[in-house]
C-alpha positions as CSV (number, residue, x, y, z in Angstrom):
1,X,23.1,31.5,26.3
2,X,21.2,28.3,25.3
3,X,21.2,26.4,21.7
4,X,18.3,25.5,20.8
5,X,18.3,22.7,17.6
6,X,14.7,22.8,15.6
7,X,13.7,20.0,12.8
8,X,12.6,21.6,9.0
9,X,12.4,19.7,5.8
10,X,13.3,20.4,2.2
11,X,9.4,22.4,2.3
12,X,9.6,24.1,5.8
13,X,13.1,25.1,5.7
14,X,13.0,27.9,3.2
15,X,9.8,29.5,4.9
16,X,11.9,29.4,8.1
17,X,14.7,31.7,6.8
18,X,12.1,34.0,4.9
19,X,9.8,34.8,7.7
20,X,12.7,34.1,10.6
21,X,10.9,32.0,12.9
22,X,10.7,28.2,14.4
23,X,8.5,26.3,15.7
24,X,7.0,23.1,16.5
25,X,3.9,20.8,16.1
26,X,2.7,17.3,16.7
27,X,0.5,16.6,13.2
28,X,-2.9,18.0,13.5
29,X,-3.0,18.5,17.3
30,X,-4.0,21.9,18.6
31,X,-1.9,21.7,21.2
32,X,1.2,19.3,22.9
33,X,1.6,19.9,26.1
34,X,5.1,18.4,25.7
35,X,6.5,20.3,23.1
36,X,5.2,23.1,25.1
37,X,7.2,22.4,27.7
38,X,10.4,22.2,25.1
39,X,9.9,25.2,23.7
40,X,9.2,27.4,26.8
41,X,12.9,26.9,27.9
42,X,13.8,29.4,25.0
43,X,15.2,33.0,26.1
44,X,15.8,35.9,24.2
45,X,19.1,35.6,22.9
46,X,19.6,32.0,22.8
47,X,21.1,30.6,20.1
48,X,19.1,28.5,17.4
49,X,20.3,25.9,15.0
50,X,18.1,24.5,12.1
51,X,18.3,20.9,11.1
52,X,17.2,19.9,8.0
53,X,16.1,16.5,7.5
54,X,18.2,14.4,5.4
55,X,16.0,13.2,2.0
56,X,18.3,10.9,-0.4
57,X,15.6,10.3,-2.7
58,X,15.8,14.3,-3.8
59,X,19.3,14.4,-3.6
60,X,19.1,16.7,0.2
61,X,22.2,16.0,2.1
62,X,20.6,17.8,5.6
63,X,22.2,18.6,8.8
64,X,23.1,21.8,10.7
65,X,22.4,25.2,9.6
66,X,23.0,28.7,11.5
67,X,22.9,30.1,13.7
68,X,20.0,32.6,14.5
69,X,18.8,33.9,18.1
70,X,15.5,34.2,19.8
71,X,14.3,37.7,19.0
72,X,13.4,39.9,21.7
73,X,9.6,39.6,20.8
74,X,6.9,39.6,23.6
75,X,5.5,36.9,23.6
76,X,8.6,35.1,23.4
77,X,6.7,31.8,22.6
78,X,3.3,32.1,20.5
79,X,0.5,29.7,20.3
80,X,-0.9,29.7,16.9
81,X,-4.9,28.5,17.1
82,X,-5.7,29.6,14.1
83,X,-7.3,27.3,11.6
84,X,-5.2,26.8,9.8
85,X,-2.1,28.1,11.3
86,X,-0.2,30.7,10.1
87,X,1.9,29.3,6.3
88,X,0.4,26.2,7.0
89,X,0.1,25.5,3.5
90,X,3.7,26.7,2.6
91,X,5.0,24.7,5.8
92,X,3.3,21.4,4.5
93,X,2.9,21.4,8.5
94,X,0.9,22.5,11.1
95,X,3.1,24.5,13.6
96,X,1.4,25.4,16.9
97,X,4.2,26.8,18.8
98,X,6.8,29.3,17.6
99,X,9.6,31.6,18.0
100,X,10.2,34.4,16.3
101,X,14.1,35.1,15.4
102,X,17.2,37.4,14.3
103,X,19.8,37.0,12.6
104,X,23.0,36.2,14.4
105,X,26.4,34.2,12.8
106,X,24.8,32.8,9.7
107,X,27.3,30.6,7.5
108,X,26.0,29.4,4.4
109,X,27.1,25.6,4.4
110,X,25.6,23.2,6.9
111,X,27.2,20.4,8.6
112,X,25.7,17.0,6.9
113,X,24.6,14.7,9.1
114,X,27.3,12.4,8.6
115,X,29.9,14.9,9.8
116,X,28.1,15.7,13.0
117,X,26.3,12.4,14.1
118,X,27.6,9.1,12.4
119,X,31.4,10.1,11.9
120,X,31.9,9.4,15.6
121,X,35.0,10.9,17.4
122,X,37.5,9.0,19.3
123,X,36.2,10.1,23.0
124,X,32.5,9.3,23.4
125,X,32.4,12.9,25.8
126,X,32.9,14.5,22.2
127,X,30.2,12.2,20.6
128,X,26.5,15.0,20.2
129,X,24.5,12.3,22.7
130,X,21.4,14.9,22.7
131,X,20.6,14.8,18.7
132,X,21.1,11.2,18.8
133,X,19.4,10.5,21.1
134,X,17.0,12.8,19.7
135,X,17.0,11.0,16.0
136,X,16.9,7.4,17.9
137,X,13.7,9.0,19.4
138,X,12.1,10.7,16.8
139,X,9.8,12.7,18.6
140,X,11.7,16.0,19.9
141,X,11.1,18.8,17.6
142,X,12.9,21.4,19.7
143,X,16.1,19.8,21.3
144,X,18.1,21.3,23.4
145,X,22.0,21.2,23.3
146,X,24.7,21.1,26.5
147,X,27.4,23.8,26.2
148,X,29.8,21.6,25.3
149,X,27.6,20.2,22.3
150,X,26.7,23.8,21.1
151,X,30.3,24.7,21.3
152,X,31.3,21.3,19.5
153,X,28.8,21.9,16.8
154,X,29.4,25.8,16.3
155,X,32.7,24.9,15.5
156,X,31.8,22.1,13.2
157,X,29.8,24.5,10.9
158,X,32.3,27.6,11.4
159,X,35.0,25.4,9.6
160,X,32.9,23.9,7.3
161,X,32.3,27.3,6.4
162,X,36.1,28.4,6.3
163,X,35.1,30.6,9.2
164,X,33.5,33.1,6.9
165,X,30.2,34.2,8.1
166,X,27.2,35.6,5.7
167,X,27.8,39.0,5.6
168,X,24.6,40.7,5.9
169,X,22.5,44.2,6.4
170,X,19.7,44.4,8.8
171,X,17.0,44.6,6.0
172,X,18.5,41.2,4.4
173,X,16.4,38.7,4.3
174,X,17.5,35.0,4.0
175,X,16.9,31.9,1.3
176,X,17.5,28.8,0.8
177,X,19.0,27.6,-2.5
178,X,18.2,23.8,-2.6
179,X,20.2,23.4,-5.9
180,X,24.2,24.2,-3.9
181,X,21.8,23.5,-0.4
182,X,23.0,26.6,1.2
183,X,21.4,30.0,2.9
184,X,21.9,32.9,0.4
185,X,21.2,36.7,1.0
186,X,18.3,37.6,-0.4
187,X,18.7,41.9,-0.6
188,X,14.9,42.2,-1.9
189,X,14.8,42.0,1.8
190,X,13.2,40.3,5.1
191,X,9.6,38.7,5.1
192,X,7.3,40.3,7.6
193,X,6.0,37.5,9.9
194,X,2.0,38.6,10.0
195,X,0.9,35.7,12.1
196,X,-0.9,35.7,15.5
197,X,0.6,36.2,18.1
198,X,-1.3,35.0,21.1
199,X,0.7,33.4,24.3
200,X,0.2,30.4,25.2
201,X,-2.5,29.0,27.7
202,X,-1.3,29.8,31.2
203,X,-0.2,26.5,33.0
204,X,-1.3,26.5,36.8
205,X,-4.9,26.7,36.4
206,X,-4.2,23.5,33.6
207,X,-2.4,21.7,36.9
208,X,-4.7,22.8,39.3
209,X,-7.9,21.5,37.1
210,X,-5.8,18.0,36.5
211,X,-4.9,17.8,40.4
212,X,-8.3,17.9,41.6
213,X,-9.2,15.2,39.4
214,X,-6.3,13.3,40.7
215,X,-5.0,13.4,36.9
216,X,-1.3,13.2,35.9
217,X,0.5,16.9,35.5
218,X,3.8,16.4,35.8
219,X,4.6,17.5,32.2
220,X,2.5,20.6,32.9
221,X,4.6,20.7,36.3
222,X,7.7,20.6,33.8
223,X,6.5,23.3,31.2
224,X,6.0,25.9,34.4
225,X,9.7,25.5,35.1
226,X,11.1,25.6,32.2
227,X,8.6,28.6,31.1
228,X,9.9,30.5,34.5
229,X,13.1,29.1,35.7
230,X,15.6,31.8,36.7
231,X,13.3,34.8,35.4
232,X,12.1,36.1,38.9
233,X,8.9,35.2,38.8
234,X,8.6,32.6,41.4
235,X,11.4,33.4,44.3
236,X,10.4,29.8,45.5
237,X,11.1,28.2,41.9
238,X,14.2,30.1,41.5
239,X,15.9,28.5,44.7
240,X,15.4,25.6,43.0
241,X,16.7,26.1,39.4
242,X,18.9,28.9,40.0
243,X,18.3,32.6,39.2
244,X,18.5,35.0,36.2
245,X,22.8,35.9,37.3
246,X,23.5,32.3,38.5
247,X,21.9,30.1,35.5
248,X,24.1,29.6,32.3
249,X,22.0,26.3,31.1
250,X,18.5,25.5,31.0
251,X,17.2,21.9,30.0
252,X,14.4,19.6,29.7
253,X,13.9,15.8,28.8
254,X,17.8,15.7,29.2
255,X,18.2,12.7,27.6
256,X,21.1,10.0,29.4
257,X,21.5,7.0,27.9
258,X,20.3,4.4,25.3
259,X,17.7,3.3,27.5
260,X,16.1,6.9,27.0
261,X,15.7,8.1,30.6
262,X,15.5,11.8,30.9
263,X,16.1,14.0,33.3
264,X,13.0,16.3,34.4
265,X,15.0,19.7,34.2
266,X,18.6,20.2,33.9
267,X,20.3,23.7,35.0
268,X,23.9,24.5,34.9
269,X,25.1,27.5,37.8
270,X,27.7,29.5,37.2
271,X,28.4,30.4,41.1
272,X,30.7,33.2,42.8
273,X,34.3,32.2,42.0
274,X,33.5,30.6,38.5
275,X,32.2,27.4,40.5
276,X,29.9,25.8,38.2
277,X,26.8,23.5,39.9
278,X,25.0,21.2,38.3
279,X,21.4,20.5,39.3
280,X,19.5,17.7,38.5
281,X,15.8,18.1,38.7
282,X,13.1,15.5,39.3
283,X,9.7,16.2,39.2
284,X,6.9,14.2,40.5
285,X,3.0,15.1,40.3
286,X,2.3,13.0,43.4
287,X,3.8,12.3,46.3
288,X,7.4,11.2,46.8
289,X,8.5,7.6,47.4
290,X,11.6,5.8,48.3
291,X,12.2,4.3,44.9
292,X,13.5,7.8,43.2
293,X,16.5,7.5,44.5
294,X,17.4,4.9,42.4
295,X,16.6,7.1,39.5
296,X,18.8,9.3,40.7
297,X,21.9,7.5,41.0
298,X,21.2,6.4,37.2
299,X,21.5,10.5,36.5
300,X,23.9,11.1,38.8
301,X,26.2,8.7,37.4
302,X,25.8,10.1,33.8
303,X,26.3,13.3,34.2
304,X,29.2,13.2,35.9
305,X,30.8,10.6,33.2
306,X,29.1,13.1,30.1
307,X,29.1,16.4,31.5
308,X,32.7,18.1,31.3
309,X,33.8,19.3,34.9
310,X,30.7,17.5,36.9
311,X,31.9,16.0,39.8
312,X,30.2,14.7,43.0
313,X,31.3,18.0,44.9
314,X,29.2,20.1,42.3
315,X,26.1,17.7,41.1
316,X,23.2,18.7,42.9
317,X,20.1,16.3,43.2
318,X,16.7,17.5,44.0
319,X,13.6,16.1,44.3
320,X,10.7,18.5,43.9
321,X,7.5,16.4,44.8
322,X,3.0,17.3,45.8
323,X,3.1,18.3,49.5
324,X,2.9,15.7,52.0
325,X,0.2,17.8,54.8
326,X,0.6,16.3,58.0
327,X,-3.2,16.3,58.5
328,X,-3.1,13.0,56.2
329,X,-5.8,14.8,54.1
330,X,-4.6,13.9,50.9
331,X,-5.8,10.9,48.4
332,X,-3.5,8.7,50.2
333,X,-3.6,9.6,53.8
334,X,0.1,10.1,53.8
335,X,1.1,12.3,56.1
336,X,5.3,12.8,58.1
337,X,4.6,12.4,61.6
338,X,1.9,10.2,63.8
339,X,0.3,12.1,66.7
340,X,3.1,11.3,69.2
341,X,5.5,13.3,67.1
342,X,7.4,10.3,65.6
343,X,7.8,9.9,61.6
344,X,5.4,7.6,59.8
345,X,6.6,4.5,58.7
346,X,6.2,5.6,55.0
347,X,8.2,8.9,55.9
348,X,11.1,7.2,57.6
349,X,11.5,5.2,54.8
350,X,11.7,7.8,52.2
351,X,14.3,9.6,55.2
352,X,16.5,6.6,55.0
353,X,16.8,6.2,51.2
354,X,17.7,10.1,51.0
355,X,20.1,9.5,54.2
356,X,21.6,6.0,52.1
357,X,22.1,7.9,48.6
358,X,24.0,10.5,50.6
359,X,26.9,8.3,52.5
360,X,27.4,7.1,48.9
361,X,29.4,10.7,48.1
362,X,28.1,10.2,44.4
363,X,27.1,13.9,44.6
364,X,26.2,16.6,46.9
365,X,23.1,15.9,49.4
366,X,19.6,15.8,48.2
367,X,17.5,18.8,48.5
368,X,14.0,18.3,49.1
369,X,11.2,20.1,47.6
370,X,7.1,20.1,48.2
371,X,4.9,22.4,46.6
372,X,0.9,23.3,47.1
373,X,-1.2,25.6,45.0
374,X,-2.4,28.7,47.0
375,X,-4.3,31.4,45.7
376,X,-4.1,30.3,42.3
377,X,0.1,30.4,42.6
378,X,2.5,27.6,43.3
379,X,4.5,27.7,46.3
380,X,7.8,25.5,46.6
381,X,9.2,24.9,50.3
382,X,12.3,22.9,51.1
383,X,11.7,20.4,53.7
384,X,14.5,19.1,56.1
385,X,14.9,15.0,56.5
C-alpha cells in the first residue's frame, strides 16, 4: 500500500470529505500531462492523506488530515473535461484529474504543519524530505510518500488524535468544521459524487504522435509506467518495475535533494525471503548517452543514505532508454556495431561508463533497457553491454 498526500484549502477541503474524492489541476488547463503522471501511480487501496493549506490571515492552522483509500472505482483515475468541471464553483478550482475514495482510519485532528515539517527531529532519516521538498517546490499536487514517511506521519496524526479513530457507519458522510478545524460525522449521510467519469486519454498513441515529430515524451513515457507498473499489462514493463506480488512501493518525481533532482520512477520489491530491492528508474525519450551515469551516482548515493535498509547489495539502477537499431536509421544515425562487427565508438563509450559505475560497488549492476513502439504497443528489451 501507497500514501498518497493531496493539497485542499480552507474552500476545497470540505467538498473533499462530502463527495469523498481528490484530485488535481494546474489553473485553467484542460489537461497536465505531469500531474497525470502523479496521479496515475494511485491503486485501489492506497492510502490518501489531505493537506490543508496553512491560511494565518483566517486563523487555519493546516496540515495532515486522514486517512482515506482509493475506492475500488473503475476508472480508478478520471479525466473531468467538462466545462466547467465537476463542483468547480464549490472547489474555487478547476480539478481535471481525480480519485474517488472510502473511508478508512479517519481521526478528527490533523497534524499542523509545524508538527510535521518545521519541528525537525534529531536524525535527518526521520525528517518528511518528500512534503518539503514538495512545499520548497510548490508545484506537486499529488505527492507521494516513502514507507517510512507514511508510517512516520500515520503515527504523528494517530497520537495527535489520542489513537481514537472517528467511529463511523458506512452511510456516514464526512465535514469539516472550520471553527475547532476538525472532520466531524455528518449522519445525514454521504454525498453522491455525480461527476463524469471518463478515463483519461490513452498514452502511447500521445508518445507515438510526439516521437515522429522528434518532440520530447519522456513525461508521457513516465505517466505509462506509473499508470501500468506491476499491473500485468505489459510483461516487458513489469521486468522492469517489478510485478503486482513483488512491488510494495510505487513512485514518481522522487524527489533527492535541495537541488530538486528527481528520480524518474521509484519501486520498492519485496523479494522471496523478505529481501527488499530497490530500483531506481531513469527514463530517457531519446537515446542513451554516457553522461547518465553521473545522474545515477547522485541517486544512488541518496537513497542509500535516506532510504532505511538500501544498501549497495539491494539498490538497483536502470536505465530504460529509445532503441538504438543497428541499421543507424534513426535521427541520429546511431547505431551499436559497425559492419565488421565491432561496437561504435559512441556505443563503447556508453559500455565503459556502465562497466566504470559498476567496479565502484555503489549498487548492484546497471540493467539496461530499450524500447520501440510496435503495433501501436511498447515493447521493453534488456540489452547486454
Amino acid at each position: 500500500m501507497k500514501t498518497h498526500v493531496f493539497i485542499v484549502n480552507e474552500s476545497s477541503f470540505p467538498i473533499h470529505l462530502q463527495y469523498l474524492f481528490a484530485g488535481t489541476g494546474a489553473a485553467d488547463a484542460d489537461d497536465h500531462i505531469g500531474l497525470l503522471s502523479d496521479i496515475k501511480r494511485v491503486r485501489v487501496g492506497d492510502r490518501v492523506i489531505f493537506y490543508l493549506e496553512t491560511k494565518e490571515s483566517s486563523g487555519i492552522d493546516g496540515g495532515f488530515f486522514g486517512a482515506f483509500r482509493i475506492a475500488d472505482l473503475n476508472p480508478i483515475v478520471i479525466q473531468d473535461s467538462a466545462n466547467p468541471t465537476y463542483l468547480e464553483q464549490q472547489l474555487g478550482k478547476k480539478l481535471i484529474y481525480r480519485v474517488r475514495l472510502e473511508p478508512a482510519d479517519v481521526y478528527s485532528r490533523g497534524v499542523v504543519e509545524y508538527q510535521a515539517l518545521d519541528n525537525l527531529p534529531v536524525y535527518a532519516k526521520e525528517i518528511l524530505w518528500s512534503l518539503i521538498y514538495r512545499k520548497l517546490k510548490g508545484q506537486r499536487g499529488c505527492t507521494p510518500l516513502t514507507i517510512e514517511e507514511s508510517n512516520r506521519l500515520m503515527d504523528m496524526i494517530q497520537r495527535t488524535n489520542n489513537n481514537q479513530p472517528l467511529h463511523y457507519e458506512n452511510t456516514d458522510g464526512f465535514i469539516y468544521n472550520a471553527t475547532n478545524q476538525q472532520i466531524e460525522i455528518d449522519p445525514s449521510g454521504r454525498k453522491q459524487y455525480a461527476g463524469v467519469v471518463n478515463p483519461a486519454t490513452p498514452l502511447i498513441p500521445q508518445m507515438l504522435q510526439l516521437a515522429n515529430v522528434d518532440r520530447a515524451f519522456e513525461v508521457n513515457l513516465q505517466a505509462y509506467f506509473t499508470e501500468n507498473a506491476g499491473l500485468g499489462v505489459n510483461q516487458s514493463l513489469d521486468a522492469i518495475t517489478g510485478s503486482a506480488n513483488q512491488m510494495i512501493w510505487l513512485g514518481n518525481e522522487v524527489k533527492c535533494g535541495v537541488g530538486m533532482r528527481s528520480i524518474d520512477v521509484f519501486s520498492v520489491l519485496n523479494l522471496p525471503r523478505d529481501i527488499r530491492q530497490h530500483r531506481i528508474i531513469e527514463l530517457k525519450d531519446e537515446q542513451v548517452s554516457a553522461t547518465i551515469s553521473r545522474q545515477l551516482f547522485k541517486y544512488v548515493n541518496w537513497t542509500n543514505q535516506y532510504i532505511t535498509g538500501a544498501i549497495n547489495a539491494n539498490i538497483q539502477p536502470i536505465i530504460v532508454a529509445r532503441e538504438i537499431p543497428n541499421t543507424g536509421n534513426n535521427r541520429l544515425k546511431r547505431k551499436k556495431h559497425e559492419a565488421s562487427g565491432q561496437p561504435t565508438s559512441y556505443w563503447q563509450e556508453i559500455k565503459d561508463a556502465f562497466n566504470a559505475f559498476n567496479v565502484r560497488n555503489l549498487a548492484m549492476p546497471i540493467l539496461y533497457y530499450e524500447y520501440s513502439f510496435q503495433s501501436g504497443s511498447i515493447i521493453f528489451t534488456q540489452v547486454t553491454y
